[in-house]
Each structure stands twice: as C-alpha cells, then as structure tokens.
C-alpha positions in Angstrom: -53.5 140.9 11.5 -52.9 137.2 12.1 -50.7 137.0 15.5 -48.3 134.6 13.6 -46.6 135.5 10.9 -45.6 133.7 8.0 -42.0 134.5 6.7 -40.8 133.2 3.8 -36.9 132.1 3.9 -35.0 131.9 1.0 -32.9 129.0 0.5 -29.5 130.2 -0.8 -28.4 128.5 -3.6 -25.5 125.7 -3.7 -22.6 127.2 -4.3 -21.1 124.4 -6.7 -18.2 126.2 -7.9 -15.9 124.8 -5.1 -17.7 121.3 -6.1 -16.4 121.2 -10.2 -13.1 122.6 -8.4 -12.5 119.2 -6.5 -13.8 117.0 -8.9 -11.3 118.5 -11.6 -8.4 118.1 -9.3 -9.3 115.0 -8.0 -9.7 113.8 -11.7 -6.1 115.3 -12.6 -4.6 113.6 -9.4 -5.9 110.1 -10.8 -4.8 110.7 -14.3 -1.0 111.6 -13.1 -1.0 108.9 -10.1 -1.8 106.2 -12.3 0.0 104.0 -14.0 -0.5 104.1 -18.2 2.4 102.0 -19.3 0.7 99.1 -20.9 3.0 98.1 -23.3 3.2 94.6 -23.7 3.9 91.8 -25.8 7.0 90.9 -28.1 9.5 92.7 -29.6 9.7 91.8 -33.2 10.7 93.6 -36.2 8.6 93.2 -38.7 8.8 93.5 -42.6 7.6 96.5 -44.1 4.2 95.9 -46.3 4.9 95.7 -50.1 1.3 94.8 -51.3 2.8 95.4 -55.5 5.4 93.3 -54.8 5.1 89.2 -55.3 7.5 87.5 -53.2 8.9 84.7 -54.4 9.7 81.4 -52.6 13.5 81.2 -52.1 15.6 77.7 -52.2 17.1 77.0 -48.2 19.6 74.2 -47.4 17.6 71.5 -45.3 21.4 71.5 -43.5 20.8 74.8 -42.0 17.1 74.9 -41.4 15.5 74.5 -38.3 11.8 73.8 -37.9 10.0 74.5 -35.0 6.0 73.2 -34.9 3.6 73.4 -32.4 0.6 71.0 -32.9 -2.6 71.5 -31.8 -2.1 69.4 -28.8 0.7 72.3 -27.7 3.5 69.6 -28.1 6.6 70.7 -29.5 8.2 69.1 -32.7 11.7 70.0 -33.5 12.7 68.8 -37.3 9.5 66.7 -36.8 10.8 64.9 -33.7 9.0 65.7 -30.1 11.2 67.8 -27.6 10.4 69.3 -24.3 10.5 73.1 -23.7 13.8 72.6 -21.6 15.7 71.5 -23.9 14.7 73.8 -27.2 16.6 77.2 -25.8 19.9 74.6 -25.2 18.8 72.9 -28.7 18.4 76.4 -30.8 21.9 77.5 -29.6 24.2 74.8 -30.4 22.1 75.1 -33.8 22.8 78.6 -34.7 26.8 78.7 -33.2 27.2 75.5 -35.8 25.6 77.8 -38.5 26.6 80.9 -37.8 24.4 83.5 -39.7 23.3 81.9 -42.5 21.3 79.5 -40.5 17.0 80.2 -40.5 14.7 78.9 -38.4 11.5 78.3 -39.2 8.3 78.5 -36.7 4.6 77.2 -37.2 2.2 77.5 -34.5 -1.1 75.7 -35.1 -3.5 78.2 -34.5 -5.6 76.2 -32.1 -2.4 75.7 -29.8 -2.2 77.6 -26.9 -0.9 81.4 -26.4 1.4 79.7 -23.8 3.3 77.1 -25.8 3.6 79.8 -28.4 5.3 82.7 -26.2 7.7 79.6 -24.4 9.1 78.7 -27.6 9.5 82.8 -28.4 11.1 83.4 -25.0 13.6 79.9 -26.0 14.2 81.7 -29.0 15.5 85.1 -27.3 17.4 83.1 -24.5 19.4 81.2 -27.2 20.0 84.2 -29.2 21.0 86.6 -25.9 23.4 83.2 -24.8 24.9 83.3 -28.4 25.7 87.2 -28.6 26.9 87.1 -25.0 29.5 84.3 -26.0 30.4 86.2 -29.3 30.6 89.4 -27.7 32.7 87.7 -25.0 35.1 85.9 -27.1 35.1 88.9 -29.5 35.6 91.8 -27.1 35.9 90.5 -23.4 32.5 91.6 -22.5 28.8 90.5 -22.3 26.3 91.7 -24.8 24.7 94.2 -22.8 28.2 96.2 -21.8 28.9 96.6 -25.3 29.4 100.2 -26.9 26.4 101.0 -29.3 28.9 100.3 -32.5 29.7 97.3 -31.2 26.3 95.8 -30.5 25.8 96.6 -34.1 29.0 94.9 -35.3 27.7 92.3 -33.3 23.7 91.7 -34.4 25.5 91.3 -38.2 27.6 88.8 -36.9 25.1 86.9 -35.3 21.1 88.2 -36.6 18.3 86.6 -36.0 17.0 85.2 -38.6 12.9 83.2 -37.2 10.7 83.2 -40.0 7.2 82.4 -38.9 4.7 81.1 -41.1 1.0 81.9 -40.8 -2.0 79.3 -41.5 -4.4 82.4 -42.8 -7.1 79.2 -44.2 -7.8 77.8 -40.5 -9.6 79.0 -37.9 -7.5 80.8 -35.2 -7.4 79.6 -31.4 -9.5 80.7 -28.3 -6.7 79.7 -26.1 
C-alpha cells in the first residue's frame, strides 16, 4: 500500500442552464430597448402599375406648366431659367395660387445630380403646397391646415391637389451621389 493515495476528483459539470437563461433575456431586453423605426424617405403616392395598359401622352397648356430641371451640375433651372433654392418654394406657390388646380408641374432630375439638390427641391415642393392649403384653409374656414376636421382636409386636398409629375431618364446611367 503506497502511503499516498491517489484520489480521483470529479469535476462537476457546468451547469449552463442559468447561462442560455441570461443570454435569452439579455437578447429580449435588446430587441424591446431598441429602436426599429427606420422609416424614412418621402411620402409620395404613387400610381398603381397597369403593365396592359399603354398610356398615352396627354396635350398640357405651356400657361400652366411648370418645369423644374436639375442638371448634372445640381443647378436648378426653373422654365429653363437658373434659380436658387431660396427662391423655388416662394416661386412654386405664387405659381399654383395663380393656377389653382389645374396647374402641373413637371420635375426632371438628371440622374448624375446629387440626392441633395433632388430632396431640396422635394422639400420646396411640400413647403409651397403646406403654405398654399394653410392659406386656403384659412381664408376658407378660419383655420390652418393641420386644425382642420378630417372632411375638411379632404374638401381641401380637392381644392388644392398636388399635381408633380416626375419624369424618369430610364436610358442613362443613374448617379453615385
């Protein structure tokens, strides 16, 4: 008999239930604290598909057509004359109150101009259209837009729609920018 003997200890084994536990709720606590709203980008209304249908071109009065263009250098032409971005939102809306709603406007953004010129002349477009319901609205029933009754709001976007047709260079090469 050997004065020392060996024992053999058993290592228990990791209990890793507790372990999957954590890790689950710290996974669920993530999930719920952050933030998943991404939604981004313009509101537009678009039309619906009609692939059988061809659509014809329809006839506009030059007198109540507004063309926007922005050139590949990002500079703004308005009726092909140059105009800054401060004065388009002004420029659209004495434009569309002279109209009324049978005006159109028409937008072409050269697909190597920049994202940025391209969402300044959308957020010109929803100024000037916000200014011109909120002075319709105002003359109309006493209020802004926005503090308008849901019936009225409709009454309202017939009376004064926005009519932006954009056209879309599908033969060139799109932009990086």
């Amino acid at each position: 008999m050997s004065m020392f003997r060996h024992r053999k200890h058993r290592v228990p084994g990791l209990n890793t239930t507790s372990t999957a536990d954590i890790s689950f709720m710290l996974l669920i606590f993530f999930l719920v604290a952050s933030s998943m709203d991404v939604d981004k980008g313009l509101p537009r209304q678009l039309p619906p598909a009609e692939h059988k249908q061809q659509q014809n071109e329809t006839e506009v009065d030059r007198q109540r057509l507004l063309e926007i263009k922005i050139t590949a250098q990002n500079q703004l032409l308005v009726d092909g004359k140059p105009m800054s971005q401060k004065q388009l939102s002004n420029h659209i809306l004495r434009f569309v109150m002279a109209r009324g709603k049978s005006h159109l406007i028409s937008l072409d953004a050269h697909p190597e101009s920049s994202y940025d010129a391209y969402f300044h002349v959308q957020n010109a477009l929803v100024a000037a259209y916000r200014e011109w319901r909120d002075r319709t609205a105002q003359q109309k029933y006493g209020h802004v837009y926005n503090q308008l009754s849901p019936q009225q709001r409709e009454e309202l976007r017939t009376l004064c729609p926005q009519r932006v047709a954009e056209t879309y260079n599908m033969a060139e090469k799109g932009g990086t920018q």
